[in-house]
VEXKE-270962 format. One record per residue (C-alpha): x, y, z; residue number from 1; residue in one letter. Coordinates in Angstrom, 3 decimals. Layout:
N
<<X Y Z> NUM a>;
...
This chain:
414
<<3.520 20.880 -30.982> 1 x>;
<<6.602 20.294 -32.564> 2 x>;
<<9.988 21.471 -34.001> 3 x>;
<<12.807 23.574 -32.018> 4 x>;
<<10.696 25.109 -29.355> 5 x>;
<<8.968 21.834 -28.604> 6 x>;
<<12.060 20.212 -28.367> 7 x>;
<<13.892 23.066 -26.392> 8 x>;
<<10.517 23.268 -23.937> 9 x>;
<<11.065 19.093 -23.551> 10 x>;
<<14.766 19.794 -22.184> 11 x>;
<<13.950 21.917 -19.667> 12 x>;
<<11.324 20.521 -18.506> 13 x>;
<<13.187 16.912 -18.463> 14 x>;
<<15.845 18.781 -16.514> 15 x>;
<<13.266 20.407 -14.305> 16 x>;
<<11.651 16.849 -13.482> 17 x>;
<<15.241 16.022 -12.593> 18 x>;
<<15.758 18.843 -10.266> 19 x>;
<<12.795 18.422 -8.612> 20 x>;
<<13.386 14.512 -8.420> 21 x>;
<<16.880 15.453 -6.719> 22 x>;
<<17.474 18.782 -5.190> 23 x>;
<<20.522 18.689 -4.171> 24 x>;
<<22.837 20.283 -6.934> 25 x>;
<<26.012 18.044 -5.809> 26 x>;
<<23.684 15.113 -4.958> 27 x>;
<<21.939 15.874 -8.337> 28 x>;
<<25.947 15.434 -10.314> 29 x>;
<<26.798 12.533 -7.854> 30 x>;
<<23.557 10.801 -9.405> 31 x>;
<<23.976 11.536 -13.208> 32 x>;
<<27.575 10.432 -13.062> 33 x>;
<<26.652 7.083 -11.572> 34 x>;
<<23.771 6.192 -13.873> 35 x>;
<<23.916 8.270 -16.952> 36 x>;
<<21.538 11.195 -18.131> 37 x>;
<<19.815 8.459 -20.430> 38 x>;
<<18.855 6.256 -17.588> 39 x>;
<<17.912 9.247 -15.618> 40 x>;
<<15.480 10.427 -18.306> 41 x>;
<<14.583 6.967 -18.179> 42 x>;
<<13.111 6.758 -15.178> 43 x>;
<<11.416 9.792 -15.258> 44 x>;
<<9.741 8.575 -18.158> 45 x>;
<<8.242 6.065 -16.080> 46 x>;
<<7.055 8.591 -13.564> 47 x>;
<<5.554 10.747 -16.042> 48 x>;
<<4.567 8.468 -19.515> 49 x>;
<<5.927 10.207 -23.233> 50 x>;
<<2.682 11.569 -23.838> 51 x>;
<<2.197 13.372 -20.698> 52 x>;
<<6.102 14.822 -21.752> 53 x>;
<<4.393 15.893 -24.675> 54 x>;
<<1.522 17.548 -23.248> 55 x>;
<<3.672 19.564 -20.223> 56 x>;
<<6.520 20.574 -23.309> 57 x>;
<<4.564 23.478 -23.907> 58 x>;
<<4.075 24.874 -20.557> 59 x>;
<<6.161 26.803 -18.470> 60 x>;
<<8.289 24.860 -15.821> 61 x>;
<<8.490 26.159 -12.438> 62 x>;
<<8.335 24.904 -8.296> 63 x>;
<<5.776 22.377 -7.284> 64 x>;
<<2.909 23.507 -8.793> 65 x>;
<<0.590 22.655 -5.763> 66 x>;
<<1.661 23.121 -2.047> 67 x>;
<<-1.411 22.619 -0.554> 68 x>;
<<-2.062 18.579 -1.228> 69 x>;
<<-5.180 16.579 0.579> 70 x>;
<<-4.281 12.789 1.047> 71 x>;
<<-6.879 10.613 2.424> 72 x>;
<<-5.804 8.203 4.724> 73 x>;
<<-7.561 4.953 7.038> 74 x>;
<<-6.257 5.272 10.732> 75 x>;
<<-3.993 1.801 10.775> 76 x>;
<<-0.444 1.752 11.337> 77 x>;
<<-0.131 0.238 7.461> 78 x>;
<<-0.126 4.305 7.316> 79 x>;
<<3.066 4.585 9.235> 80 x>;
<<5.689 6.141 6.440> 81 x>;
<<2.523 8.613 5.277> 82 x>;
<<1.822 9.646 8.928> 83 x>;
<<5.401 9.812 10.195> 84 x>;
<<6.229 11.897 6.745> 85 x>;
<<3.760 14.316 8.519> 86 x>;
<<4.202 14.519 11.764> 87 x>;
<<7.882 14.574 11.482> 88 x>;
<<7.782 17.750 9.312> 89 x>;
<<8.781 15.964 6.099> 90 x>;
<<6.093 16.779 3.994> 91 x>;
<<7.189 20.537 4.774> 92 x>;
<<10.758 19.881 4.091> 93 x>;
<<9.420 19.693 0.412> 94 x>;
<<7.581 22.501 0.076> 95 x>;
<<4.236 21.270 0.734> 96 x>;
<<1.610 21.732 2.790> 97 x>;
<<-0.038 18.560 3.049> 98 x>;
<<-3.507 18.079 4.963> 99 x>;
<<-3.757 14.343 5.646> 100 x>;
<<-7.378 13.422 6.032> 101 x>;
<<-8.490 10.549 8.080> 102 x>;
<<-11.198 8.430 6.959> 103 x>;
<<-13.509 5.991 7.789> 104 x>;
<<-13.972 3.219 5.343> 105 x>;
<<-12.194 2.020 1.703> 106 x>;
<<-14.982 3.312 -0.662> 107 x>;
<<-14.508 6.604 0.604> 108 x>;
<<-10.896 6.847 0.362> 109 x>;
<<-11.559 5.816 -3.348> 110 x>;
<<-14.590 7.844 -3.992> 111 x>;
<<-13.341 10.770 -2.775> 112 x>;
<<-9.513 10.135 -4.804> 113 x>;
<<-11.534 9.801 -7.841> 114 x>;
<<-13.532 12.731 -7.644> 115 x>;
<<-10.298 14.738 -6.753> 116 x>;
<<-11.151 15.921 -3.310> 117 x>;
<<-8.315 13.925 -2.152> 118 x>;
<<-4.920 14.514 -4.288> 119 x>;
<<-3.710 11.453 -3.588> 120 x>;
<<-4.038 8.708 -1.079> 121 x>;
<<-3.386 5.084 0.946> 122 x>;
<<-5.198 2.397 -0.744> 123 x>;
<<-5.070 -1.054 -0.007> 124 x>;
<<-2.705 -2.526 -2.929> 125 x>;
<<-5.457 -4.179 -5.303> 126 x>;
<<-7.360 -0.883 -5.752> 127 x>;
<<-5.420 1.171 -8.522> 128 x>;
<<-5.190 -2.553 -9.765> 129 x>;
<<-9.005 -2.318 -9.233> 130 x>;
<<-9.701 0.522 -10.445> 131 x>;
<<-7.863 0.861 -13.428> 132 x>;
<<-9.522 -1.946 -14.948> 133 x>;
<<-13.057 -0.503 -13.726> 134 x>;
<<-14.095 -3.425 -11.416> 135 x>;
<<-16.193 -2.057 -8.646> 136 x>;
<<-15.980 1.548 -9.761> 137 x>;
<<-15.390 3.657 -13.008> 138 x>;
<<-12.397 2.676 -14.764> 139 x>;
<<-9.474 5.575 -13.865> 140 x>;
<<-5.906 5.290 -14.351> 141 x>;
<<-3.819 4.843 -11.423> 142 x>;
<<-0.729 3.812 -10.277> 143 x>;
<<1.303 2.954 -7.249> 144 x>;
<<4.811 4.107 -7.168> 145 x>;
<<5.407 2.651 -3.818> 146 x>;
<<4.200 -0.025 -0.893> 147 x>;
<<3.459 1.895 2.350> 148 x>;
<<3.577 -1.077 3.870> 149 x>;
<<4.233 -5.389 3.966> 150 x>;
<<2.719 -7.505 6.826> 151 x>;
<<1.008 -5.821 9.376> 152 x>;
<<-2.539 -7.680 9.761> 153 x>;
<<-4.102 -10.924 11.387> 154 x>;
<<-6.762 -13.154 11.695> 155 x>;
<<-8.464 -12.491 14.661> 156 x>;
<<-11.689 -14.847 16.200> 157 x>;
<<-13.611 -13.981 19.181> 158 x>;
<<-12.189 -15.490 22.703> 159 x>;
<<-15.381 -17.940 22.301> 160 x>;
<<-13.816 -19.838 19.637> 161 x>;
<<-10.311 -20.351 21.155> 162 x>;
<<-11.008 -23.737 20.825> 163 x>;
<<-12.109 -23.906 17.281> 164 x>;
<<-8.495 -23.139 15.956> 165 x>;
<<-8.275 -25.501 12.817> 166 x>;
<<-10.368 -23.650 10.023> 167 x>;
<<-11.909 -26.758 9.130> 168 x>;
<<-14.658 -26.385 12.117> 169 x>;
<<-14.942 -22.573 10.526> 170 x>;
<<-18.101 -23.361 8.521> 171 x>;
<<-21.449 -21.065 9.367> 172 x>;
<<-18.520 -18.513 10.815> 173 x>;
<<-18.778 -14.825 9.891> 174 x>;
<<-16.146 -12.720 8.675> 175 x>;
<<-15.446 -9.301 8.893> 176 x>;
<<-13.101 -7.899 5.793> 177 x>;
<<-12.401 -4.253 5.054> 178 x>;
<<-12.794 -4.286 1.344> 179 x>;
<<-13.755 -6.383 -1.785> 180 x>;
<<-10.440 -5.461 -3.257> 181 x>;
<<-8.413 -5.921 -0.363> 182 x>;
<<-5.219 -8.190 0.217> 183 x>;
<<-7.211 -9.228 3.354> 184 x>;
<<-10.034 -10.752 1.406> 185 x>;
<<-8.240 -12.670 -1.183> 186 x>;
<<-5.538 -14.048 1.710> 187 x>;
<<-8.535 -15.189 4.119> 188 x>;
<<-10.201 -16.398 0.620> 189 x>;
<<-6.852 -18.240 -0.247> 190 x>;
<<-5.969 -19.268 3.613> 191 x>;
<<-9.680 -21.024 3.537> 192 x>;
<<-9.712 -22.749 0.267> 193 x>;
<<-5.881 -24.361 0.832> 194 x>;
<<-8.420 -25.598 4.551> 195 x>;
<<-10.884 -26.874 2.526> 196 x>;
<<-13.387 -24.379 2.895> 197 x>;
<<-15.438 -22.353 0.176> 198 x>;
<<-15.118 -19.261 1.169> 199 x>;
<<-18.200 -18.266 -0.663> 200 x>;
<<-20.419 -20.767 0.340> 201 x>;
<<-18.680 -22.542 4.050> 202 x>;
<<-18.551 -18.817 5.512> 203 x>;
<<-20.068 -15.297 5.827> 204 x>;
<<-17.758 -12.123 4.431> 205 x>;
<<-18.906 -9.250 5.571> 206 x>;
<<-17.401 -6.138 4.405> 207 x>;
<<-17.148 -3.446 6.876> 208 x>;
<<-14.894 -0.472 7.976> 209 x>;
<<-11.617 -1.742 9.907> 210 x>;
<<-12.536 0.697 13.025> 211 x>;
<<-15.782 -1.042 13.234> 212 x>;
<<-14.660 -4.126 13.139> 213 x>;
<<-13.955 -4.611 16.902> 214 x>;
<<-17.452 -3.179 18.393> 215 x>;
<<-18.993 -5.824 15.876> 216 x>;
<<-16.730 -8.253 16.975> 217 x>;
<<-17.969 -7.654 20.537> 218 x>;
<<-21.621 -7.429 19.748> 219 x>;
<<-21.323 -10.891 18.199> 220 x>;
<<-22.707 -9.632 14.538> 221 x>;
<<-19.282 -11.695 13.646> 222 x>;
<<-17.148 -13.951 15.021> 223 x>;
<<-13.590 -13.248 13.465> 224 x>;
<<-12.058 -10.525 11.122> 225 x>;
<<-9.128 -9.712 8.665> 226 x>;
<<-8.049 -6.327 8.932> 227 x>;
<<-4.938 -4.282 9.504> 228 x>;
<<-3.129 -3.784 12.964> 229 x>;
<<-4.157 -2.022 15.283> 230 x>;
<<-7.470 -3.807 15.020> 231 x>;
<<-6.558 -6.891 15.645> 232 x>;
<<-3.972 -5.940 19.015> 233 x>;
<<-7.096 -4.027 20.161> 234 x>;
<<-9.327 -7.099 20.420> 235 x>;
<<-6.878 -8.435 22.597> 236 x>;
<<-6.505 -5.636 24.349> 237 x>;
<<-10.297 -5.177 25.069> 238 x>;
<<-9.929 -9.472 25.863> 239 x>;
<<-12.742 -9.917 23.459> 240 x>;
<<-10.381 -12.009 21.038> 241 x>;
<<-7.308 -13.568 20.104> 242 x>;
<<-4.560 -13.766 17.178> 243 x>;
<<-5.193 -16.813 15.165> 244 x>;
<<-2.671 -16.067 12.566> 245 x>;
<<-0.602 -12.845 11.375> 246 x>;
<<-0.624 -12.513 7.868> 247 x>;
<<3.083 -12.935 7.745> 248 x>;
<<2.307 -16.403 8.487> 249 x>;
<<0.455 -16.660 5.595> 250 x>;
<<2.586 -15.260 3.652> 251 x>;
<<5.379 -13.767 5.014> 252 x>;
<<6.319 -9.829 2.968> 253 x>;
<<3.089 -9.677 1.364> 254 x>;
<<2.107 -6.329 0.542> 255 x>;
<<-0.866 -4.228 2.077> 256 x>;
<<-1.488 -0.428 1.567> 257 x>;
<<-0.116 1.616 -0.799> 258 x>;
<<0.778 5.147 -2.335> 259 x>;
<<-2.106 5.579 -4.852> 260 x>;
<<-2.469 8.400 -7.477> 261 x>;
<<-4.195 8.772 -10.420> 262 x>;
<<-2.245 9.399 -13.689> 263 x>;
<<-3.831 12.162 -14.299> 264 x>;
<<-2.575 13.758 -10.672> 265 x>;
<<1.035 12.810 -12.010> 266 x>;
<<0.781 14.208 -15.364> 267 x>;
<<-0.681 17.937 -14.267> 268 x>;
<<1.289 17.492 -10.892> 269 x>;
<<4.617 16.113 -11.966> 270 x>;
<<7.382 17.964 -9.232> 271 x>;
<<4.299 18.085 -6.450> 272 x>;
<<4.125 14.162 -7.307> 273 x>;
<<8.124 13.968 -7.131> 274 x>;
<<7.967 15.791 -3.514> 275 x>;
<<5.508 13.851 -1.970> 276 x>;
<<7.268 10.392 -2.714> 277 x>;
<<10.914 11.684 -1.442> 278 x>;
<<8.848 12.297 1.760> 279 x>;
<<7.384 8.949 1.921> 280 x>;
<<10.718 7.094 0.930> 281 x>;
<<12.506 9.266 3.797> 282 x>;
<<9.678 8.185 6.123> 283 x>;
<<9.921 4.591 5.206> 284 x>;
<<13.901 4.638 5.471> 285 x>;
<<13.170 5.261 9.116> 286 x>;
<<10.595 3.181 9.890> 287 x>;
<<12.267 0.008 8.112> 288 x>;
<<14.769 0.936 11.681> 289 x>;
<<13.560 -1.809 14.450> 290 x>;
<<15.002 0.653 17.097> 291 x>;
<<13.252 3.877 15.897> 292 x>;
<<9.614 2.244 16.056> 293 x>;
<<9.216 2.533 19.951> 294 x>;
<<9.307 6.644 19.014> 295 x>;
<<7.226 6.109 16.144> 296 x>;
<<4.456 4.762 18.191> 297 x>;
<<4.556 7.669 20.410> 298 x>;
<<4.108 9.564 17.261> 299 x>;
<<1.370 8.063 15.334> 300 x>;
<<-1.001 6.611 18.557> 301 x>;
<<-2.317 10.185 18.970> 302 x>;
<<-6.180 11.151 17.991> 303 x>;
<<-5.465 12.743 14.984> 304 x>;
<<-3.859 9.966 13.735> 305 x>;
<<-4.507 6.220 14.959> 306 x>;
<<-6.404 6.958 18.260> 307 x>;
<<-5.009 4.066 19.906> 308 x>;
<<-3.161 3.127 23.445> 309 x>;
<<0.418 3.643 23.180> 310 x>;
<<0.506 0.217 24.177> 311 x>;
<<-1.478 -1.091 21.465> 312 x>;
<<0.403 0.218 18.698> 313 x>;
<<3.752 -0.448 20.093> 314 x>;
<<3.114 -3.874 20.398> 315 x>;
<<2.192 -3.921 16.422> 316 x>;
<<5.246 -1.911 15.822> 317 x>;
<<7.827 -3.753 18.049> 318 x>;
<<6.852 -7.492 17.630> 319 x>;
<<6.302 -8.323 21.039> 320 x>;
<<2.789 -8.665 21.354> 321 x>;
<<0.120 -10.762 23.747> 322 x>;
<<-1.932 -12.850 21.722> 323 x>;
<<-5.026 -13.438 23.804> 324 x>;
<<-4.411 -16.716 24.801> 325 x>;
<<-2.028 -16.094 27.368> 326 x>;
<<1.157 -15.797 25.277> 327 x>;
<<3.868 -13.306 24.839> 328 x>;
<<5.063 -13.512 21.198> 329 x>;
<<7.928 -12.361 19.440> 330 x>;
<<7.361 -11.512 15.625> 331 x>;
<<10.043 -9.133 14.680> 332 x>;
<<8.512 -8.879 10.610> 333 x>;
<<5.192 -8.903 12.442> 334 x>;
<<4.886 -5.530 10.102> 335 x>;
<<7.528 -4.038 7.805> 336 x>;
<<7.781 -1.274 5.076> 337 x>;
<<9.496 -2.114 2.396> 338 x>;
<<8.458 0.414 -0.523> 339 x>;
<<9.479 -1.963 -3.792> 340 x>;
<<6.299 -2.492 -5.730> 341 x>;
<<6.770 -5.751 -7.449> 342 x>;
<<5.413 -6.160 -10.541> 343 x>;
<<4.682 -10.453 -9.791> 344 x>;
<<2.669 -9.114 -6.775> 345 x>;
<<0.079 -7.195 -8.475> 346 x>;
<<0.196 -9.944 -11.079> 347 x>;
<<-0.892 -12.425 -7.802> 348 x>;
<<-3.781 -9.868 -6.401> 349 x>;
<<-5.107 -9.956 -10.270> 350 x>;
<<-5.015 -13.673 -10.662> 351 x>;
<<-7.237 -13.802 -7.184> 352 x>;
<<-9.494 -11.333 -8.649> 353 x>;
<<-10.069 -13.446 -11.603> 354 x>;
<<-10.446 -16.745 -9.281> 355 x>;
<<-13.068 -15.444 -7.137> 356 x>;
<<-15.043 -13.888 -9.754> 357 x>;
<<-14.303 -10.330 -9.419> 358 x>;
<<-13.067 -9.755 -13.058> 359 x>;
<<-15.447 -11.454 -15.241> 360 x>;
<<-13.592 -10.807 -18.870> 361 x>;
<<-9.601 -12.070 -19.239> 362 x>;
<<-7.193 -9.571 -19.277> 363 x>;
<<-3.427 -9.865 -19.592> 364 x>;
<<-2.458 -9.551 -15.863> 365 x>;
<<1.445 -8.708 -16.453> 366 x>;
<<-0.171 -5.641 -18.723> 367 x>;
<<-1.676 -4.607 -15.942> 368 x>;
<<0.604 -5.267 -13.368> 369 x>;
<<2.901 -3.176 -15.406> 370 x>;
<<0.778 -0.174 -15.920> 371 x>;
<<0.321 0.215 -12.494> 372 x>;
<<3.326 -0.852 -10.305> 373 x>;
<<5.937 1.842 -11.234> 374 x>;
<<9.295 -0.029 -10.527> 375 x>;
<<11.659 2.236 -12.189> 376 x>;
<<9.903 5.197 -10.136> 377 x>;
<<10.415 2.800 -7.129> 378 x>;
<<14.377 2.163 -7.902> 379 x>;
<<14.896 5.654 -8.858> 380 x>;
<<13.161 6.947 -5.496> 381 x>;
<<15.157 4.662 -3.560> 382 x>;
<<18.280 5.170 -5.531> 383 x>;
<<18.173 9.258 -4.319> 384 x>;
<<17.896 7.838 -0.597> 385 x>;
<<21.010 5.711 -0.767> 386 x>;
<<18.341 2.460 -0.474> 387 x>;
<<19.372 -0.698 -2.290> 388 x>;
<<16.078 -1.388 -5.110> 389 x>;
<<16.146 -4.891 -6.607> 390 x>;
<<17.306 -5.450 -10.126> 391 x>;
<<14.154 -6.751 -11.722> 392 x>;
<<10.551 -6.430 -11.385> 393 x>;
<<9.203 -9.983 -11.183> 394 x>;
<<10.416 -12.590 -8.239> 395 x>;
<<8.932 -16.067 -6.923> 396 x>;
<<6.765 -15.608 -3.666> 397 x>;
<<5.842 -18.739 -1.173> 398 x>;
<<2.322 -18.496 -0.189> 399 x>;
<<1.287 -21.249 2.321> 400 x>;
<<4.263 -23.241 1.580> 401 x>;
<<3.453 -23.224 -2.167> 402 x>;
<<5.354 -21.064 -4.542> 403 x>;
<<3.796 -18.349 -6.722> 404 x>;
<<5.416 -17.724 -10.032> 405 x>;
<<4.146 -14.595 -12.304> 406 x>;
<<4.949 -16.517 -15.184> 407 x>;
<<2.890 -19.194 -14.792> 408 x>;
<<-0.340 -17.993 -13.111> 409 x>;
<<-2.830 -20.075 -14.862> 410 x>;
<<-3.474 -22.991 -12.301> 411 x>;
<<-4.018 -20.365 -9.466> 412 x>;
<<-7.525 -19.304 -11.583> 413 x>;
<<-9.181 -22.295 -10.842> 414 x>;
C-alpha cells in the first residue's frame, strides 16, 4: 500500500501507538515536549519494527485489541513484577483481563508460547535468545522488552556435603538445573570451569523442573541444584540443605527471567503489547522498594501463585535469610528487579551457548543480542514511569572477579 491514504493511515496509527504507550493526555504533552515527536516515533519503532508499521497502516486503529491475554508463568519469586502486576489489580488498570497461568517446567512455558496458547510469558533470559536462533526448538522471533528480574537464585548442596564446600571435591556430584538455556546452567557451567572442573565430564546436569528439584534433592537422585528462589530457601527450610553460594556472588546483577513475546504477538497486538509492559514497569517500580517487599510476600506466597511459607519467601525477598549452616545472613541485592535489558548481557548468555556447544554454527552475537533485547522499548517504558534508563545499551560486567566486555567476546568461546 502506498500513497496519501497509506501515509495518512501510518499517522494515526503512529499517534495511536503513542496514546496507547502514554495515556495520559497531559502526561502524553509533558513527554513529547521533553524528547521530541521524532524520538518518540523512534522508540516506537523499536517496539513495533517498519515493516510491521507497514503492515498495521492499512487497518483500522482502535483500543487494545485483546483484553483477555494468557501469560504462562513458573511459580518463583523471579515472577514477582508479573504476579504483583496481577494481584495488585494492575493488569486491570489497563484494560486487560489477564489470566496468568502457572506452570510446571521451562519447555512448557515455551511450547505452549510458541503454539500461541500462552500470549506471552516469563522465560528465563537465554530463551527468546534461544529460540530465535532455533537451538532446541523451531526458530521463532522473539524478543524481550524487559528483565523481570536480576539475582534471585543459589547453589544449593544437600546438608551431607556441608563439608565438601570447595567445588574442587565436586567431581561424581549431580546437579539439578531447570533448563538447557537457562542463566543457571551456563553460571554453574562457568562457576565450575573457573574451579577446575568440566562441567560436562567432572559432574552430572540433570535438567529438571525447579518445583521438583527439592523432593529430588531429598530422595538423594542429586546432591545439589541451581534454580531460582524459593527453591533454594525451601531446602533450608525443610533442613535437607544449605546455601553454598547466591548467584549474586557469582555475579552480582546478573539477569534471570524475563518478559518474552514473540514478534509476531507485538506486531498483530501492538497497544495490548504496550498495556501489558506499563503494568509490569509499574509492578517493578514497586518491587525495586526494599520496604514494600515484606507486603509483597504476603501477596505472592499464596497457592495460586508461589505456594510457599510466608516465611520462605520473605526471607528471599528481604535479604535476611538462614543459610542451613547455622547462620543468619544479610544480602540486601540477594534478588532485585531491575527491568533494563542490556544488550552486552544477551551478548554474554550467547557467547556461553557457543562455549558449551549449544550453537554449533557462528553467528554474530551483537546481531542477535540486538534483535532481541529491545532497549529503546526498555528506556521509553521507563521514561513514562519517571525511572532513570541508562544511556547506552552495552556496559562491562565482572563475573567471578573477571571482567566481561561485549566487544571482545572471543576468548570466553574457548
Amino acid at each position: 500500500m502506498s500513497g496519501p491514504d497509506y501515509h495518512h493511515n501510518r499517522d494515526v496509527l503512529e499517534d495511536a501507538l503513542l496514546r496507547s504507550l502514554v495515556p495520559d493526555a497531559r502526561e502524553r504533552r509533558l513527554f513529547l515536549r521533553a524528547v521530541g515527536k521524532t524520538a518518540a516515533l523512534a522508540a516506537i519503532g523499536s517496539l513495533v519494527p517498519v515493516t510491521a508499521l507497514d503492515a498495521l497502516a492499512a487497518e483500522p486503529t482502535g483500543p487494545i485489541e485483546k483484553k483477555n491475554v494468557r501469560i504462562g508463568f513458573l511459580p518463583i519469586t523471579c515472577a514477582t513484577p508479573m504476579i504483583f502486576a496481577h494481584s495488585a489489580g494492575l493488569y486491570a488498570k489497563e484494560g486487560l483481563n489477564v489470566s496468568l497461568v502457572k506452570t510446571a517446567g521451562w519447555a512448557v512455558v515455551r511450547d505452549k508460547t510458541l503454539s500461541g496458547e500462552y500470549d506471552t510469558s516469563q522465560m528465563l533470559a537465554p530463551m527468546p535468545l534461544a529460540i530465535s536462533l532455533g537451538a532446541g526448538s523451531t526458530a521463532v522471533p522473539m524478543v524481550i522488552p524487559a528483565i523481570q528480574n536480576i539475582n534471585g537464585n543459589a547453589i544449593t548442596l544437600h546438608i551431607k556435603h556441608k563439608d565438601r564446600r570447595d567445588p574442587k571435591q565436586w567431581r561424581g556430584l549431580k546437579f539439578g538445573i531447570p533448563f538447557d538455556y537457562s542463566m543457571h546452567n551456563f553460571l554453574l557451567r562457568h562457576y565450575l570451569a573457573e574451579h577446575g572442573l568440566d562441567p560436562d565430564k567432572d559432574v552430572q546436569l540433570r535438567v529438571m523442573a525447579p518445583p521438583d528439584m527439592v523432593a529430588n534433592m531429598k530422595s538423594g537422585n542429586i546432591d545439589g541444584f541451581i534454580v531460582a528462589e524459593p527453591f533454594n530457601q525451601r531446602a533450608v527450610y525443610e533442613g535437607i540443605g544449605f546455601i553454598h553460594a547466591l548467584t549474586s556472588e557469582i555475579w552480582n546483577g546478573h539477569p534471570c527471567c524475563s518478559f518474552a513475546s514473540t514478534v509476531a504477538f507485538v506486531k498483530k497486538h501492538p497497544n495490548t503489547y504496550g498495556a501489558i509492559m506499563r503494568a509490569l514497569m509499574q509492578a517493578t517500580r514497586f518491587a525495586q522498594i526494599p520496604s514494600n517487599r515484606k507486603g509483597i510476600a504476603e501477596m505472592i506466597a499464596p497457592a495460586n501463585y508461589l505456594n510457599q511459607p510466608l516465611t520462605v519467601v520473605e526471607q528471599v525477598l528481604t535479604g535476611r535469610f538462614a543459610d542451613g549452616l547455622g547462620n543468619i545472613r544479610e544480602m540486601g541485592g540477594r534478588i532485585d528487579f531491575d527491568p533494563y535489558p542490556w544488550q552486552s548481557m544477551g551478548v554474554w548468555m550467547l557467547v556461553q551457548m557457543k562455549r558449551w556447544g549449544y550453537l554449533k554454527e557462528q553467528v554474530n552475537f551483537k546481531d542477535i543480542a540486538e534483535r532481541v533485547f529491545l532497549v529503546t522499548d526498555a528506556r521509553k517504558r521507563m521514561a513514562e514511569l519517571g525511572l532513570t534508563a541508562p544511556k547506552h545499551q552495552y556496559r562491562k560486567h565482572t563475573i567471578m572477579g573477571k571482567v566481561f566486555d561485549a566487544e571482545k567476546p572471543a576468548s570466553e568461546t574457548t
